[in-house]
DOLUMVO-731546 format. One record per atom (N, C-alpha, C): residue number from 0; x, y, z; atom name. Coordinates in steps of 0.02 Angstrom, whole numbers, plus 32768, in hexadecimal, padded with zeros to 4 digits. Atoms other than C-alpha are relative to their C-alpha. Layout:
# residues N
NUM:X:Y:Z:CA
...
# end
This chain:
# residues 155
0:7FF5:8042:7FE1:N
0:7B38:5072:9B3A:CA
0:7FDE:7FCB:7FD4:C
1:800F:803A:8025:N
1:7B1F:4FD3:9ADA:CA
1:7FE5:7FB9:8043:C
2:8015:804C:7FE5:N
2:7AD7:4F3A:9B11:CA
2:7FF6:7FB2:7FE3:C
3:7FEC:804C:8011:N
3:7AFD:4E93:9AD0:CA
3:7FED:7FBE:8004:C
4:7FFE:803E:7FF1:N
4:7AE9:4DE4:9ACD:CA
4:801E:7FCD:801E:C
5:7FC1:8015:7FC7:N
5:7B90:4D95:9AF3:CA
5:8016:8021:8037:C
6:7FDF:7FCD:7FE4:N
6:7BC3:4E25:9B48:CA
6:7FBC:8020:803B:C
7:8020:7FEE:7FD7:N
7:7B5B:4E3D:9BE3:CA
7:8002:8042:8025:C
8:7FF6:7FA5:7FFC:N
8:7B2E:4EFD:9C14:CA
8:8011:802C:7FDE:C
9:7FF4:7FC5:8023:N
9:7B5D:4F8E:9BD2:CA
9:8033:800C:8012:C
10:7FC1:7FEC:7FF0:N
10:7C0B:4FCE:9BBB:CA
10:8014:8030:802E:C
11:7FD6:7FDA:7FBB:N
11:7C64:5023:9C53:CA
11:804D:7FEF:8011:C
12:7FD1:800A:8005:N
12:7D0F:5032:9C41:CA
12:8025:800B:8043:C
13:7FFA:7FFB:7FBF:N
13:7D0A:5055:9CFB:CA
13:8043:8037:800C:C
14:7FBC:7FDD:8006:N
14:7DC1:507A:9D2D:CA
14:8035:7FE6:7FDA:C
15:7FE2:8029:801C:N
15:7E12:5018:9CC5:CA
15:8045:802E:7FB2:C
16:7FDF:7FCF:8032:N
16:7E34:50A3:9C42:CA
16:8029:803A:8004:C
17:7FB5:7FB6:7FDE:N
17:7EE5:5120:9C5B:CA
17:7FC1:803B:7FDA:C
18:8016:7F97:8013:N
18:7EA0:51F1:9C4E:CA
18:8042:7FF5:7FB7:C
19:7FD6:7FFC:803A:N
19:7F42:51D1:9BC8:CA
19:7FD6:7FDA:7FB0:C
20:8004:8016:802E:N
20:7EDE:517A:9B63:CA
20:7FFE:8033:7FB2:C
21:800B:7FCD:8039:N
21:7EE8:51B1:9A97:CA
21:7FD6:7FE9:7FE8:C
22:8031:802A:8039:N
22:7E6C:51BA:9A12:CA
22:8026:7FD7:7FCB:C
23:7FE1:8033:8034:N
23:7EF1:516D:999B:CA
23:8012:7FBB:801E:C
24:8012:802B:7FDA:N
24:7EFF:50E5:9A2B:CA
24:7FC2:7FD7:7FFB:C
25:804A:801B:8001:N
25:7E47:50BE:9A29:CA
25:7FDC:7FF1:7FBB:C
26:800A:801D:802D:N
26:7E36:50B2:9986:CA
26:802D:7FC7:7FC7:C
27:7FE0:803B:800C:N
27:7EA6:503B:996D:CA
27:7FEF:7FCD:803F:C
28:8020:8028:7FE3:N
28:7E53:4FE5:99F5:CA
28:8028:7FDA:8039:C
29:7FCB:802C:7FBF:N
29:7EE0:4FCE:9A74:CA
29:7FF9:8035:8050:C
30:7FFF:7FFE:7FC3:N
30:7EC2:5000:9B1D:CA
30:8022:8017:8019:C
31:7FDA:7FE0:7FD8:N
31:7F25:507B:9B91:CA
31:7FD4:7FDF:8045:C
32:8024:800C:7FCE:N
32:7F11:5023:9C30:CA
32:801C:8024:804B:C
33:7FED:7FCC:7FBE:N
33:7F24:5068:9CF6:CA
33:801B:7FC5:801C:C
34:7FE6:8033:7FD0:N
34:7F5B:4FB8:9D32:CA
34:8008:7FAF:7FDC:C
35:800A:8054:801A:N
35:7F80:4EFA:9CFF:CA
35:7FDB:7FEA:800A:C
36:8039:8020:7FE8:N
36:7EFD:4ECB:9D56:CA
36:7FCA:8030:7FF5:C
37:8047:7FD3:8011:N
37:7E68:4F15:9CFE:CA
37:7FA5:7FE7:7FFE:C
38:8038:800A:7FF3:N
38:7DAA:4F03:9D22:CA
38:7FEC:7FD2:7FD9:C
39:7FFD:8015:8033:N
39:7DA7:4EB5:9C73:CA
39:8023:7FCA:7FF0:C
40:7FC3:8028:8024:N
40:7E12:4E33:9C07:CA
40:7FEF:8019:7FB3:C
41:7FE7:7FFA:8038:N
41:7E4F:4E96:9B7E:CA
41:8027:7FD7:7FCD:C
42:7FE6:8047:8032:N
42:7E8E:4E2E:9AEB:CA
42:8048:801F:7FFE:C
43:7FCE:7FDE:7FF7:N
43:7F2C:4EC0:9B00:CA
43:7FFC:8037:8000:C
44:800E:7FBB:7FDD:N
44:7F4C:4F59:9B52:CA
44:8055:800A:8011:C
45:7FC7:7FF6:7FD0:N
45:7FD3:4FC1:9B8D:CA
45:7FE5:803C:802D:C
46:7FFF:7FDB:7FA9:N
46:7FF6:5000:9C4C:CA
46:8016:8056:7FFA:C
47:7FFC:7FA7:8002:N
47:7FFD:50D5:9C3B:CA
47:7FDA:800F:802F:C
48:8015:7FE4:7FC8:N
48:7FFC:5105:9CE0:CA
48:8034:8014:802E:C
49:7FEC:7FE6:7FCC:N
49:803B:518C:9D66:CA
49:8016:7FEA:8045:C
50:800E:8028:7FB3:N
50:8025:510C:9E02:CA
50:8048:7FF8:800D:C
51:7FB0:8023:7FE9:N
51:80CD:50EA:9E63:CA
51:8013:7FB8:8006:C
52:7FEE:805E:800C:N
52:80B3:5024:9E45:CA
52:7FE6:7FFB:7FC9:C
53:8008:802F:8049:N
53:8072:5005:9D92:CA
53:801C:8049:7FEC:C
54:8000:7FBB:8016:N
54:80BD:50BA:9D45:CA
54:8029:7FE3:7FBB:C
55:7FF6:8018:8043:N
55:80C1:50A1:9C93:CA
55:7FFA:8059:7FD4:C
56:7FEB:7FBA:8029:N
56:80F5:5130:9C10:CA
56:7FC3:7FEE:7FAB:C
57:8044:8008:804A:N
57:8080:514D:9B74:CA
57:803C:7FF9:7FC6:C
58:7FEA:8015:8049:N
58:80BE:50FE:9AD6:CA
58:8005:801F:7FCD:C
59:8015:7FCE:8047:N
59:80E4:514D:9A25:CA
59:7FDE:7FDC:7FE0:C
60:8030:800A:803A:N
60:805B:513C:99A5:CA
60:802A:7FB3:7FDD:C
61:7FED:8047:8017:N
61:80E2:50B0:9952:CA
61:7FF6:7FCE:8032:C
62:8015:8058:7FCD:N
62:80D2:5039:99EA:CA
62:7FC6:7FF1:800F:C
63:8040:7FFE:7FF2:N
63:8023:505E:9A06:CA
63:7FDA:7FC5:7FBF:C
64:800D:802A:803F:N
64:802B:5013:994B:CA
64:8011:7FA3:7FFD:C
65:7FD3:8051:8001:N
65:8093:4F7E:9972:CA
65:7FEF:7FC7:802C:C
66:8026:8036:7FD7:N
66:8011:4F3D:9A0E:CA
66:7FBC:8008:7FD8:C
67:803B:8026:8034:N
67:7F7D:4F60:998E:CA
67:7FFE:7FCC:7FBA:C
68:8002:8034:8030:N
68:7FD2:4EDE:9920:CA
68:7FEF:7FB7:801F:C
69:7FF2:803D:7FD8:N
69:7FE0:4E70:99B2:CA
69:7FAC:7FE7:800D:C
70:8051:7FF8:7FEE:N
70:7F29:4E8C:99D8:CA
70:7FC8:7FED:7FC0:C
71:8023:7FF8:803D:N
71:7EF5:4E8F:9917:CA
71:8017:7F96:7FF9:C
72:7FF0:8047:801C:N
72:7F52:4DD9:98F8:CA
72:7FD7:7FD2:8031:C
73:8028:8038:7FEA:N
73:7F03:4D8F:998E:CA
73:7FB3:7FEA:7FE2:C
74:804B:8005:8019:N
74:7E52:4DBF:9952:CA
74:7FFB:7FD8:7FB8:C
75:7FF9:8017:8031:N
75:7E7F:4D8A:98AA:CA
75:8016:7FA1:7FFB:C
76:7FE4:8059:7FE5:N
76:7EC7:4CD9:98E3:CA
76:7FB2:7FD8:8014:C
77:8031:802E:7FE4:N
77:7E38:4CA3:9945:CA
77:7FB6:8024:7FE9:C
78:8045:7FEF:8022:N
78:7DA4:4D0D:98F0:CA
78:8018:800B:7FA8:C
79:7FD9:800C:803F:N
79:7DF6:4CF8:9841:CA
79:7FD1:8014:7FC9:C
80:8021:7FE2:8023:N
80:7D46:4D18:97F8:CA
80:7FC5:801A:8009:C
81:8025:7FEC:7FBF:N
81:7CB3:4D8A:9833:CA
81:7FE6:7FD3:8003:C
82:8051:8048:7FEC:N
82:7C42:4D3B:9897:CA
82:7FEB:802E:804B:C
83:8010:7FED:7FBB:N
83:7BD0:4D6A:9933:CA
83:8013:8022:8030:C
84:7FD5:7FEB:7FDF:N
84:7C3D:4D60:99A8:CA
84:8039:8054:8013:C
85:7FE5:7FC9:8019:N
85:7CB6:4DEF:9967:CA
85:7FDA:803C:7FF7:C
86:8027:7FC8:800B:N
86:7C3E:4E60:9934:CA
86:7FEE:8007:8042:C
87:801D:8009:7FC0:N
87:7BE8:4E55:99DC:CA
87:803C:8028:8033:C
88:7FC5:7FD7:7FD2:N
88:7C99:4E79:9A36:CA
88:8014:8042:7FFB:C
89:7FE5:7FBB:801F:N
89:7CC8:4F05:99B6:CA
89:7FD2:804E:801E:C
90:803D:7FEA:8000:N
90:7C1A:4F48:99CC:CA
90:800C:8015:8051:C
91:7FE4:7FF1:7FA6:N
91:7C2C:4F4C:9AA3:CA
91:801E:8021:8017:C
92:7FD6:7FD2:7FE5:N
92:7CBB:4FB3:9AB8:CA
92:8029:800F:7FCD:C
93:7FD5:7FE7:802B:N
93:7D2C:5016:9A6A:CA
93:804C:7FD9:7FFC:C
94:7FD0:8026:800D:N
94:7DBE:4F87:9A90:CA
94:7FDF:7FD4:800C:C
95:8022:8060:8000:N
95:7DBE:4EC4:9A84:CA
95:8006:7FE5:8055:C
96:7FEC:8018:7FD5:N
96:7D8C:4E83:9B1F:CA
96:7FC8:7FAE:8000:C
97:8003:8036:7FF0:N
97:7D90:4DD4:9B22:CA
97:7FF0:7FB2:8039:C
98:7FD5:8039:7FCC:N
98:7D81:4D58:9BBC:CA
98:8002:7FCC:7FF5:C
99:7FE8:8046:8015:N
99:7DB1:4CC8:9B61:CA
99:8050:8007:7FF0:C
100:7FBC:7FF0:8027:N
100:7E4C:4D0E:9B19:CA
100:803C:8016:805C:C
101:7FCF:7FD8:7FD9:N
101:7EF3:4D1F:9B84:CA
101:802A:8045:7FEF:C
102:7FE9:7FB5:8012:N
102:7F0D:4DC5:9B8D:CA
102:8042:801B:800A:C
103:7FB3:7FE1:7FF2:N
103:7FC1:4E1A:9B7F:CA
103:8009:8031:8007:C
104:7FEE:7FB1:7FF0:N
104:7FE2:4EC3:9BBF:CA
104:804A:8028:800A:C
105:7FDB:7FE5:8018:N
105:806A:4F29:9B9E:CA
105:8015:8042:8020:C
106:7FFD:7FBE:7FB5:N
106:80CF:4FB8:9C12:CA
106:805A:8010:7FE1:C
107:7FBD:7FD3:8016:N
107:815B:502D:9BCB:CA
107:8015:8035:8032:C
108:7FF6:7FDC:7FC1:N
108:81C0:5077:9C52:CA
108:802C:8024:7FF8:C
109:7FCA:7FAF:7FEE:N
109:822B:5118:9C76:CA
109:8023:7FF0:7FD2:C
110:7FC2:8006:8048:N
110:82C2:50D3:9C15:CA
110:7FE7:7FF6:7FCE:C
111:8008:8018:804F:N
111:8260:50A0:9B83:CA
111:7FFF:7FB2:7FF0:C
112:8016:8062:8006:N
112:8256:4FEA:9BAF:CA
112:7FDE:7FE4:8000:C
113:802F:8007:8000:N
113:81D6:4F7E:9B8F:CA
113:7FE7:7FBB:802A:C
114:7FFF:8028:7FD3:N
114:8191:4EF1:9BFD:CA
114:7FBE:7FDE:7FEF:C
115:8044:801C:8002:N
115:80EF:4E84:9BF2:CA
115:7FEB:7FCC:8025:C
116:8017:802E:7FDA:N
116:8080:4E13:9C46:CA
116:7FC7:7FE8:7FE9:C
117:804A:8023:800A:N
117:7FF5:4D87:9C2D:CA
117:7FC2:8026:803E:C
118:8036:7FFD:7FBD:N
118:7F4A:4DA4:9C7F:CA
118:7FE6:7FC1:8021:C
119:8007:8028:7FD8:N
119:7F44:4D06:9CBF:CA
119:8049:7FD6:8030:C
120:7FC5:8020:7FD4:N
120:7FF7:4D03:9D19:CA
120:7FE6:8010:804D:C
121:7FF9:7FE0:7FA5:N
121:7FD4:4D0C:9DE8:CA
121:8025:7FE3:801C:C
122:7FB8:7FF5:7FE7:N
122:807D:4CE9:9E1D:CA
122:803D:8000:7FE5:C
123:7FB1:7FF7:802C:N
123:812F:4D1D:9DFD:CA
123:8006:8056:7FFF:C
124:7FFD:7FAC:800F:N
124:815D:4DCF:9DBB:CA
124:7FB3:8011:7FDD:C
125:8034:7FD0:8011:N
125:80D6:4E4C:9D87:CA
125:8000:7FF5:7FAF:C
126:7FFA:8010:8045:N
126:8115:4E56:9CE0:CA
126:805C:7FE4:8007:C
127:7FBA:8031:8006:N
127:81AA:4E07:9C90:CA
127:8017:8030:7FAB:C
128:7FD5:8018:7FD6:N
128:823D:4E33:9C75:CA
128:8005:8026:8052:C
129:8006:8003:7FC5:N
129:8240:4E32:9D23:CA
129:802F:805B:801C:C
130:7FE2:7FC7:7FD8:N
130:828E:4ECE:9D85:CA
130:8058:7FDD:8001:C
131:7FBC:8017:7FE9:N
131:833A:4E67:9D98:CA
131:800D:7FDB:7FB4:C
132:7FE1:8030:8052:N
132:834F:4E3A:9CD3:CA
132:800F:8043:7FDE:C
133:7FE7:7FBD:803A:N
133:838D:4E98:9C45:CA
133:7FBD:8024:7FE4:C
134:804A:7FC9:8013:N
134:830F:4F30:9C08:CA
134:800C:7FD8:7FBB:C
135:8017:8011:8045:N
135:82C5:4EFB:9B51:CA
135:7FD4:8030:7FE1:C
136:802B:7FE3:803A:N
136:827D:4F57:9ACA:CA
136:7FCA:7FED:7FE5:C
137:8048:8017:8018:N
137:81CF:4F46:9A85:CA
137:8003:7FB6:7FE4:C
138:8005:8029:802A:N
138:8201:4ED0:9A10:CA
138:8029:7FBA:8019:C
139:7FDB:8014:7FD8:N
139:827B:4E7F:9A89:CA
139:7FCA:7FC4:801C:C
140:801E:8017:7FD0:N
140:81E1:4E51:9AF7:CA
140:7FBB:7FCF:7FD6:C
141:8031:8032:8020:N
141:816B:4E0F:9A72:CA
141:8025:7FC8:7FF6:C
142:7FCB:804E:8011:N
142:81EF:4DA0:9A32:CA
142:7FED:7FD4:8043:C
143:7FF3:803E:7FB4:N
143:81ED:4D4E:9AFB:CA
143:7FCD:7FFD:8005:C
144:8053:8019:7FFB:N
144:8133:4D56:9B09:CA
144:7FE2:7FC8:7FD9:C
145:8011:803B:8025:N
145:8129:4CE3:9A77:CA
145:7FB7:7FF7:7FE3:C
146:803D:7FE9:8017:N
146:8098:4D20:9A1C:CA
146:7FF9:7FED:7FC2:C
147:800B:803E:8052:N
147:8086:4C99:9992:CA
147:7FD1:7FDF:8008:C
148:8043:8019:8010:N
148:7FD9:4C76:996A:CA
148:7FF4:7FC8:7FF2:C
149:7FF1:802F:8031:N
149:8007:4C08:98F9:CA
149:7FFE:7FB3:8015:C
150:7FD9:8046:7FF0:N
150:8050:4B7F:9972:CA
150:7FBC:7FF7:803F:C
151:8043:8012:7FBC:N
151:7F9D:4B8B:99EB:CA
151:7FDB:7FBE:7FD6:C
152:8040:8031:8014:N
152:7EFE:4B0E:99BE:CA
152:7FD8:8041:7FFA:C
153:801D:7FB4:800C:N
153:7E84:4B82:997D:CA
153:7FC0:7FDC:8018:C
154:8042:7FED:7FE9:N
154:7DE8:4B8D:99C6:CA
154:7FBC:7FDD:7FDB:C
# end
């Protein structure tokens, strides 16, 4: 257990973390989570879970790759060079958890479709695309999430 400065307490990933989780997962620093709503604000995670309301399917090693770019560019955008901060977060847990950052989480279902949601949406659908839209593909759903760094104010 670590203990920190920014980062108040010692890490406890509570329930927050799927039994699916991998080590090639975790070291890429993305998060298998048990719910959208996690104890935490992960900077990105995806939903791998059994439950009959969030039931999310475990990812292949390539998509696992394709939300630690999503995860790698944010850190890189707004911590661009070390500093404190970063180290401090890296240092805390084995993923980025942020609560400054809006977190995006990520949920691949039975068919192979992929779906996502902000952590600061509380109303509307769960994730989007919604249950009553067309299914989308990984790459489908980043495109609509709109994950361009580029076009924020930086920090």
């Amino acid at each position: 257990m670590t203990q920190n400065r920014w980062y108040r307490g010692t890490w406890d990933p509570g329930h927050d973390i799927s039994p699916k989780q991998t080590d090639f997962a975790t070291s890429l620093r993305v998060p298998f989570l048990t719910s959208p709503y996690p104890g935490r604000n992960y900077v990105a995670g995806i939903i791998v879970d059994d439950g009959d309301v969030w039931r999310g399917e475990v990812p292949t090693d390539e998509e696992v790759e394709v939300v630690a770019g999503i995860r790698q560019a944010y850190q890189d955008y707004f911590f661009p060079t070390p500093n404190a901060f970063r180290a401090e977060m890296e240092a805390f847990a084995p993923y980025d958890v942020d609560g400054t950052a809006v977190a995006i989480y990520f949920i691949k279902k039975a068919d192979g479709s992929w779906a996502y949601r902000r952590g600061t949406w509380r109303d509307g659908y769960t994730f989007r695309p919604g249950y009553d839209e067309t299914p989308m593909t990984l790459a489908e759903v980043i495109d609509r999430a709109d994950l361009h760094w580029e076009r924020l104010p930086r920090l």
